[in-house]
Structures are given as structure tokens and as C-alpha cells.
C-alpha positions as CSV (number, residue, x, y, z in Angstrom):
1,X,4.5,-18.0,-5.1
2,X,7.4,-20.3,-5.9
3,X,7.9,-23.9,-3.9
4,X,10.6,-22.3,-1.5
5,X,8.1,-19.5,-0.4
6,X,5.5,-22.4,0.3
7,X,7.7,-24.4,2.2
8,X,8.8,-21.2,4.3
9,X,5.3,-20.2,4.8
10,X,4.7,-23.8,5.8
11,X,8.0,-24.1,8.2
12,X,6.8,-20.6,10.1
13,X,3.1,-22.3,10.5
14,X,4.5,-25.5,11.9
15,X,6.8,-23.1,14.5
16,X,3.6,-21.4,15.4
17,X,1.8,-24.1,16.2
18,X,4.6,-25.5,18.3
19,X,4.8,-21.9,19.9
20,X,0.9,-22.2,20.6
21,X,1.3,-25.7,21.7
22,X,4.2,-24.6,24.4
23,X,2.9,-21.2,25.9
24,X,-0.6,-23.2,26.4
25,X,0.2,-26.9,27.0
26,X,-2.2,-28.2,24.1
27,X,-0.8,-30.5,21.4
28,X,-3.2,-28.6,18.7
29,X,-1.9,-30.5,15.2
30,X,-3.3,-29.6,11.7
31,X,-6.3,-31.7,10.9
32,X,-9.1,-32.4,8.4
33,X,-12.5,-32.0,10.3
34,X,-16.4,-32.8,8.9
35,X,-18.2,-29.9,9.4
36,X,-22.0,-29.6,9.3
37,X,-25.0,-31.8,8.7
38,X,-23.6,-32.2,5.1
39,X,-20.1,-33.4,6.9
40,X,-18.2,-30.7,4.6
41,X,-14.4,-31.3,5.3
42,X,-12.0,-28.7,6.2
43,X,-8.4,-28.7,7.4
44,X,-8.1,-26.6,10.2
45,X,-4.4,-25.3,10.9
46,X,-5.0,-26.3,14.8
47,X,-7.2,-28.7,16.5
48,X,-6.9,-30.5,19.7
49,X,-10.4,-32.0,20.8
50,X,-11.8,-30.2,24.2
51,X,-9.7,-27.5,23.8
52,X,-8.8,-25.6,20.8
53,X,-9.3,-25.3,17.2
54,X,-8.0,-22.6,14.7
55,X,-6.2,-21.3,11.6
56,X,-2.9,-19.7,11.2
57,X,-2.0,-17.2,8.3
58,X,1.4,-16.2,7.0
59,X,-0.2,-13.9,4.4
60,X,0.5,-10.1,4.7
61,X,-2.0,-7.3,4.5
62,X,-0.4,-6.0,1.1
63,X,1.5,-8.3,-1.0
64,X,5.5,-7.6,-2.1
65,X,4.3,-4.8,-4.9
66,X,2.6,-2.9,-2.1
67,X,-1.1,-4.0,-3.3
68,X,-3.7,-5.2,-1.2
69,X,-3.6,-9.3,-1.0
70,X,-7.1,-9.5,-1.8
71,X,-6.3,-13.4,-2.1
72,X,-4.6,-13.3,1.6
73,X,-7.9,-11.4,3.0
74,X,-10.1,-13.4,1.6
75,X,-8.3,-16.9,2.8
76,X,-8.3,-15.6,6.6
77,X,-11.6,-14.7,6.5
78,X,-13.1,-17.5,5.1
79,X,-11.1,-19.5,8.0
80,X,-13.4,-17.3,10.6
81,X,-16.2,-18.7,8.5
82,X,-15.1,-22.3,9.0
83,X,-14.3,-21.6,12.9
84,X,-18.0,-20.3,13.0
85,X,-19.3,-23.2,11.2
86,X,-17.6,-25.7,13.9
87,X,-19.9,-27.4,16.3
88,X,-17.6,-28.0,19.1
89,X,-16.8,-26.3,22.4
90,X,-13.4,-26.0,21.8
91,X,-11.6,-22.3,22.3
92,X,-11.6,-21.0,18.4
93,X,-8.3,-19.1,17.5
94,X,-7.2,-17.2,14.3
95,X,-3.8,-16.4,14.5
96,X,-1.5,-14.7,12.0
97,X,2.2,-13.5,11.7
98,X,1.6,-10.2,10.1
99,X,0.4,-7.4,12.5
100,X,-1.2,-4.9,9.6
101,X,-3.6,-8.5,9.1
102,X,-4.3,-9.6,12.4
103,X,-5.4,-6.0,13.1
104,X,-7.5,-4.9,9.9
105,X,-9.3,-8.3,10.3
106,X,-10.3,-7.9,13.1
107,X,-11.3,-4.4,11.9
108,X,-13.1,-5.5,9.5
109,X,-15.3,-7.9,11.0
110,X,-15.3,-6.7,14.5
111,X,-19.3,-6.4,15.8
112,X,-20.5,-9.0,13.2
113,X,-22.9,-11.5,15.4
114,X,-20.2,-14.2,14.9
115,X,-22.5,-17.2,16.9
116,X,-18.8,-18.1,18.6
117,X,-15.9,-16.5,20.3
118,X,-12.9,-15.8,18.1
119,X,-10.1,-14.7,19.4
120,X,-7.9,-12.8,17.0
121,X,-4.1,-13.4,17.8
122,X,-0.5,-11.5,16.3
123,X,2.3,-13.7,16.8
124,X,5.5,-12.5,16.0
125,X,7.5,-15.6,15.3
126,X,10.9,-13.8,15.6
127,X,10.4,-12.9,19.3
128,X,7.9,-16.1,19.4
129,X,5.3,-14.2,21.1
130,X,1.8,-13.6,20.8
131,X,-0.3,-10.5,21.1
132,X,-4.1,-10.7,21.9
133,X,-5.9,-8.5,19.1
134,X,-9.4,-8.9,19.9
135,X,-12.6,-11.3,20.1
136,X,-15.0,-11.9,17.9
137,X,-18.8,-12.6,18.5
138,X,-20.0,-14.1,21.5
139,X,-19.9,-17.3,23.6
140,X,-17.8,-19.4,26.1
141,X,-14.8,-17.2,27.4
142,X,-11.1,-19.4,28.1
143,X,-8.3,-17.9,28.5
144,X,-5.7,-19.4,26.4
145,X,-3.5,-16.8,25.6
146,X,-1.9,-14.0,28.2
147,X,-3.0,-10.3,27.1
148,X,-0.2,-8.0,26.5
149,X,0.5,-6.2,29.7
């Protein structure tokens, strides 16, 4: 990936979040968290204490030659491993811009005992609207984003 498809990837994360932000009156920002007794850090793509905290993907399902983005699966994934490793009470999100992602990820893990609620969200950044997937695991319930009607 060249430095001009970073920085897109990175201006379409910060509209996201700012998206998020609006529709749910938060002020979630990107921030490093300690994590576990062993106070592992991780940056999470959204965090705002009491309320939420979450990771946003750009990457696509299949990457430009039509492959699987084994790299891209593997990234949002292990971002629903940090989100079950958090502690806190806040609402845990995963939200990505590409629909074929959002949807086999949740797929894929859908009926794992996931300790936490998860809520899987498509946001199409172009219409700059979100579309409730699904939720993983168990726990607390919030509602934090509208479900498509």
C-alpha cells in the first residue's frame, strides 16, 4: 500500500468516526488503552469512557487482484479480540466501510461465546450511514445505533 492509500484509508476512518460521533452524540476519539492485568496497550479506533469503545476497518473482503485479504481479515478480527479483552462497560462497536467484510465477519464468528456484546456495523461513508449487521456474544444491550428499517 503506497502513503496516499494510507492517508485515504486514514481520512475515511477519521469521517467515520465523526459520522459515529454525530448520529450518537459521543465524542469517541482514537486512543491507546492498557488492557489486562499485564496492562498490554492497544489503540482502539474509538473510545469515549462510559460509553463506547471500538475499531473501524477500511480493508475490503478481497483485495484489488480479487484475492482474499487474508491480512484485512485477520486485522478486524483480532480487533474483536481486543474489544473482548476490554474490561470496561462501555458499548463495544466494530465498524467497517466494506459491506462483503462487515457481513462475512460477522459470519464467521457469529455464535462464538464472545464474553461481551459486539455490535457489528456497515457504514457506507458515501451516503454516511450505518447499517446494523449483527451482535456478537452476550452482555449489556445499548442502543447506539438505529437498525435499518
Amino acid at each position: 500500500m503506497n502513503t496516499q492509500e494510507i492517508l485515504n484509508k486514514r481520512k475515511i476512518e477519521e469521517e467515520v468516526r465523526s459520522l459515529f460521533n454525530g448520529q450518537n452524540q459521543i465524542r469517541a476519539k482514537k486512543k491507546k488503552l492498557e488492557v489486562g492485568q499485564h496492562r498490554v496497550r492497544h489503540e482502539f479506533d474509538l473510545y469515549d469512557a462510559n460509553e463506547v469503545i471500538g475499531g473501524i476497518t477500511t480493508s475490503p473482503w478481497k483485495n484489488k487482484t480479487g484475492s482474499y485479504n487474508t491480512g484485512g481479515q485477520d486485522r478486524a478480527s483480532t480487533e474483536l479480540l481486543w474489544l473482548s479483552l476490554w474490561e470496561g462497560n462501555e458499548h463495544r462497536v466494530m465498524i467497517l466501510t466494506d459491506k462483503e467484510m462487515a457481513d462475512k465477519l460477522f459470519k464467521r464468528w457469529h455464535g462464538c461465546p464472545f464474553p461481551h456484546r459486539i455490535e457489528i456495523i456497515y457504514c457506507n461513508p458515501v451516503d454516511k450511514r450505518f447499517e446494523k449487521v449483527g451482535v456478537l456474544g452476550g452482555g449489556r444491550k445499548l442502543q447506539t445505533v438505529r437498525q435499518k428499517p
